[in-house]
C-alpha positions as CSV (number, residue, x, y, z in Angstrom):
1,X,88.5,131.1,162.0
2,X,88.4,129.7,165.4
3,X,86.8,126.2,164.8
4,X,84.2,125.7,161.8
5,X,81.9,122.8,162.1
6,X,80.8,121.1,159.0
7,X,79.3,117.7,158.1
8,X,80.4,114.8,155.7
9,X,77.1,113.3,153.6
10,X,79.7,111.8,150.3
11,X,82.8,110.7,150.4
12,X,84.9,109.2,146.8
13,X,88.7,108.8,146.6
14,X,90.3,107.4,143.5
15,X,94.1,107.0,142.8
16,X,96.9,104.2,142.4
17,X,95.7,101.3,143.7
18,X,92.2,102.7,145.1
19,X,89.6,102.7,142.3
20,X,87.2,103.6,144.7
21,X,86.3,104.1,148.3
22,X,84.6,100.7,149.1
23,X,88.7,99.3,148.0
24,X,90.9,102.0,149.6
25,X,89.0,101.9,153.2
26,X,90.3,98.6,153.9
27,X,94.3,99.2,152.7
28,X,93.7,102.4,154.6
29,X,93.4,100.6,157.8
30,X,96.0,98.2,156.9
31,X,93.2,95.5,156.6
32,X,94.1,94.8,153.3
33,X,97.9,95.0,151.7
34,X,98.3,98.0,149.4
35,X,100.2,98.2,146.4
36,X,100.5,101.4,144.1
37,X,99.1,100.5,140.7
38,X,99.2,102.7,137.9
39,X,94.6,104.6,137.9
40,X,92.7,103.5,134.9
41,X,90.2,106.2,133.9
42,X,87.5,106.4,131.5
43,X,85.7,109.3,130.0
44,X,82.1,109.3,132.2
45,X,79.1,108.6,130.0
46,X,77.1,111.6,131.4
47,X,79.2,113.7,129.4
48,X,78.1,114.2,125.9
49,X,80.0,112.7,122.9
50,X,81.4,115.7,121.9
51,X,82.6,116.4,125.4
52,X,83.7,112.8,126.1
53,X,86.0,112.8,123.0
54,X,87.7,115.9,124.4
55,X,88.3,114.8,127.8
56,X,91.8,114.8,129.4
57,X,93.1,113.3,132.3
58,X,91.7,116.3,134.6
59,X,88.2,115.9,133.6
60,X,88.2,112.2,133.8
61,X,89.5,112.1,137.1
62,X,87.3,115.0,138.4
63,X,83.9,113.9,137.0
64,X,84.6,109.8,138.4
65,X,85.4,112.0,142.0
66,X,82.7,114.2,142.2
67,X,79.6,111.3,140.3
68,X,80.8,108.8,143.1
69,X,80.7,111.3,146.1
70,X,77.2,112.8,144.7
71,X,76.1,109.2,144.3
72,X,77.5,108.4,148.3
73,X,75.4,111.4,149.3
74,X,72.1,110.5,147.7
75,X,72.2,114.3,146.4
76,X,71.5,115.8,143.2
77,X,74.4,117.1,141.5
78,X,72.8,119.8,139.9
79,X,71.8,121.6,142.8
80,X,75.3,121.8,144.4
81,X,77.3,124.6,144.6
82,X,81.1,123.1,143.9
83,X,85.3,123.4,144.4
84,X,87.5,122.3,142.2
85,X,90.8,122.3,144.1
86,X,94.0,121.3,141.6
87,X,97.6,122.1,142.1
88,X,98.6,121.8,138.4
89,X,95.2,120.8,136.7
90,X,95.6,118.6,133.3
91,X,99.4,118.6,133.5
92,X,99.4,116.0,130.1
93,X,97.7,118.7,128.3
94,X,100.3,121.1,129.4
95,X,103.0,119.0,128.8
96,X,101.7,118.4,124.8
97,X,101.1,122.2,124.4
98,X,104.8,123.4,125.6
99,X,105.8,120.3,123.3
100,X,104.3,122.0,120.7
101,X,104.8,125.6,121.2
102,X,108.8,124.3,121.6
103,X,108.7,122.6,118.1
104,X,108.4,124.0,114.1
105,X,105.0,123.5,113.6
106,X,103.8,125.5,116.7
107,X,100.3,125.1,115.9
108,X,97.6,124.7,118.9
109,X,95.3,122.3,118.7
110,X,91.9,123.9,119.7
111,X,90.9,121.4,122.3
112,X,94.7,121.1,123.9
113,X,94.0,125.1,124.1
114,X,90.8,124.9,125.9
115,X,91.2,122.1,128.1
116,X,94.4,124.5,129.6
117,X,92.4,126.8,131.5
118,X,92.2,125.9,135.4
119,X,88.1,125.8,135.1
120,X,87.9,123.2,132.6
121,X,87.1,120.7,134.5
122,X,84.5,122.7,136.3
123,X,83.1,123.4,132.8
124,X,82.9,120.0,132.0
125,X,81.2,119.6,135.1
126,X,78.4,121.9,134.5
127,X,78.0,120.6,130.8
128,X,77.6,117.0,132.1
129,X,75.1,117.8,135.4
130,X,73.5,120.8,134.5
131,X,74.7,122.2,137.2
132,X,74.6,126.2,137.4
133,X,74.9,127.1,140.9
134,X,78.4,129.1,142.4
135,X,81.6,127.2,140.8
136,X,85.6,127.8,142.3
137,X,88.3,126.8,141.0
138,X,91.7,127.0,143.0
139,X,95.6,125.9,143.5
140,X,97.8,126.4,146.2
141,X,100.9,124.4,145.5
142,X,100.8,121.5,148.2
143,X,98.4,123.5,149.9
144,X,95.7,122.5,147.2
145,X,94.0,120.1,149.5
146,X,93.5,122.8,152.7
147,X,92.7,125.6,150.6
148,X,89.7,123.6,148.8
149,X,88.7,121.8,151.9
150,X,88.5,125.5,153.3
151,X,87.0,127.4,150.6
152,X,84.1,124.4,150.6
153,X,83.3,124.7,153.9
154,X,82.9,128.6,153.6
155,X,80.8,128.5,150.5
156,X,78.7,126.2,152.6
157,X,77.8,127.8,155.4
158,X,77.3,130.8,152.7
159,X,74.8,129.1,150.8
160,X,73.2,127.6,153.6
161,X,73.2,124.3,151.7
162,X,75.5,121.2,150.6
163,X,78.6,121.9,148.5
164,X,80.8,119.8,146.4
165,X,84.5,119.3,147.3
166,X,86.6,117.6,144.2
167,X,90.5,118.3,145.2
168,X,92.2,116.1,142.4
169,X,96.0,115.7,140.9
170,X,97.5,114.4,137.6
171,X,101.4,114.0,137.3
172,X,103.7,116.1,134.4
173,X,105.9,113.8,132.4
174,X,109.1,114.2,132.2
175,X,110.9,116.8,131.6
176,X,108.6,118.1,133.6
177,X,108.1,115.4,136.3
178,X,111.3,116.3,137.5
179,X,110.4,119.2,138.6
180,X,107.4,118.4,139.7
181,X,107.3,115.0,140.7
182,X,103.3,113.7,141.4
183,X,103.8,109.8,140.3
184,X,99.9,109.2,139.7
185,X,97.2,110.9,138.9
186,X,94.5,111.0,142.6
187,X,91.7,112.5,144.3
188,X,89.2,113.1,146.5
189,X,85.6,114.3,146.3
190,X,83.5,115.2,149.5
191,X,79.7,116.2,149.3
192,X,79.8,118.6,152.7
193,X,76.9,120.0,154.8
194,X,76.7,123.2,157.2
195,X,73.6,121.4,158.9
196,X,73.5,117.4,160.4
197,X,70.5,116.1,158.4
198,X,69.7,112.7,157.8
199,X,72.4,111.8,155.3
200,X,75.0,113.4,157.5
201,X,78.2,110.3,157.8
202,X,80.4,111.9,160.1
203,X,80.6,115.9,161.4
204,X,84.1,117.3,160.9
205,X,85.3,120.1,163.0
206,X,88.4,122.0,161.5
207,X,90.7,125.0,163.3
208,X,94.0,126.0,162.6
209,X,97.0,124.6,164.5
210,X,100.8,124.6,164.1
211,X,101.3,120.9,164.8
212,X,103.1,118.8,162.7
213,X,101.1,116.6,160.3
214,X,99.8,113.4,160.8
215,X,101.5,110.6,159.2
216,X,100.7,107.2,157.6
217,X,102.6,104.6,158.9
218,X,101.8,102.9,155.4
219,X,105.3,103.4,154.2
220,X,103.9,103.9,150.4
221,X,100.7,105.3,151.7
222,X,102.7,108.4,153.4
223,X,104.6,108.7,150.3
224,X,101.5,109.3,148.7
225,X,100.4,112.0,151.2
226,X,104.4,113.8,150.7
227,X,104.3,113.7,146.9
228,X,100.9,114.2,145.9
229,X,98.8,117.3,146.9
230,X,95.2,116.0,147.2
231,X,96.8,113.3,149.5
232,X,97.3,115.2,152.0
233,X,93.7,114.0,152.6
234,X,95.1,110.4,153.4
235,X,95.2,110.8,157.7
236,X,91.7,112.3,157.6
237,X,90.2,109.4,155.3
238,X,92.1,106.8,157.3
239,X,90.2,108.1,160.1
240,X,87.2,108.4,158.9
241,X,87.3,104.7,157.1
242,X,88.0,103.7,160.7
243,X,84.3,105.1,161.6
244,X,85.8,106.2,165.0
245,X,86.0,109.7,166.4
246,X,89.3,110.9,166.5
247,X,91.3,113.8,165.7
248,X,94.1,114.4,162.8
249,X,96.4,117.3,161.6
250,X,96.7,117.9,157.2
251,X,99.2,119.9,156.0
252,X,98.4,123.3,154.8
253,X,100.7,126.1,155.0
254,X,104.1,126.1,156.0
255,X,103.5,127.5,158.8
256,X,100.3,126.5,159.3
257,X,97.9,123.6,159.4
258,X,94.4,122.1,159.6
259,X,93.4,120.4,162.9
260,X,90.2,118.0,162.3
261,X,88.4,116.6,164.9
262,X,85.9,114.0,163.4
263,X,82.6,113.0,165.5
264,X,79.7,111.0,164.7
């Protein structure tokens, strides 16, 4: 890949302190003070009540992510193909099922089993929309925001049509955390375009570069971006809540990152 050129039409982030974009724009820009709160999540009413009971963590954060940026977009979610980009998926769920398999009983519960599968969100996804067109899911360690980001932009231009980003983190608890250590659960959902059109927000054009990343000068905010995978999005939203052009480097591979240069 030289430079792939690819346009923004929905934008959602939700995470600690950010319920949703029209709050974290602002504390992005350092217009408003920001404060990490613990993300209050609710099981989407789209879902049916079967569904909805069943829904973890993953699938509530996923589905609020990807509604909002459909919503943003004024598409239909039914008719976009979609990425589901997690570096640990619904890490409660693992957490209760190595707590079981470690006790006496060892005894699976059906749902805990089902909801383990890296796809499950996308699964919920297509239950709830109706959706039926091309569905990834993907991880990549810290690399989990790049890899999405990049696998969305190449199922775009593929389909010739609008696809559905949703690159989205929960945290382990502990014993877990430790190794692992995401303190909130965060993410970010992007409706993206291989042609401007009329709902086009912003064109992105991404290339490979081995600069060092950009860098929050938020003190928690950049904590945000080291610890948690799906912030790594953070300098690229900051820049595009400032509705300027401008040009910003996300982490990706260690050797190895994404250079985005964002245009009207």
């Amino acid at each position: 890949m030289t430079t792939a050129t690819i346009y923004l039409e929905g934008l959602s982030l939700l995470g600690p302190g950010m319920s949703d974009w029209a709050e974290a724009a602002p504390r992005l820009l350092g217009q408003a003070p920001y404060q990490a709160e613990d993300v209050r999540l609710a099981a989407p009413a789209i879902l049916p009540s079967t569904e909805r009971r069943r829904a973890g963590t993953a699938v509530k954060l996923s589905m609020a992510l990807g509604l909002a940026a459909v919503d943003a977009a004024g598409a239909d979610a039914a008719s976009l193909p979609n990425v589901f980009s997690s570096t640990g998926g619904d890490c409660d769920n693992c957490h209760n099922l190595l707590e079981v398999l470690a006790s006496d009983e060892r005894m699976i519960s059906p749902t805990r089993f089902h909801n383990s599968v890296h796809n499950a969100p996308a699964g919920y996804w297509g239950i709830a929309t109706g959706c039926t067109e091309a569905s990834t899911s993907l991880c990549a360690y810290d690399a989990t925001f790049g890899a999405g980001l990049l696998e969305t932009i190449t199922q775009a231009h593929s389909a010739g049509k609008p696809c559905l980003l949703i690159a989205f983190d929960t945290a382990y608890p502990e014993p877990l955390y430790a190794q692992r250590p995401i303190p909130y659960p965060m993410g970010v959902a992007m409706v993206l375009s291989p042609l401007r059109s009329a709902a086009s927000q912003a064109e992105l054009r991404v290339s490979f570069s081995s600069e060092p990343a950009s860098r929050m000068d938020d003190g928690q905010l950049e904590e945000l971006r080291q610890r948690i995978p799906a912030a790594r999005s953070l300098p690229l939203l900051q820049l595009l809540a400032s509705g300027q052009p401008g040009r910003v480097v996300i982490d990706y591979l260690d050797d190895c990152r994404l250079a985005i240069e964002v245009a009207a």
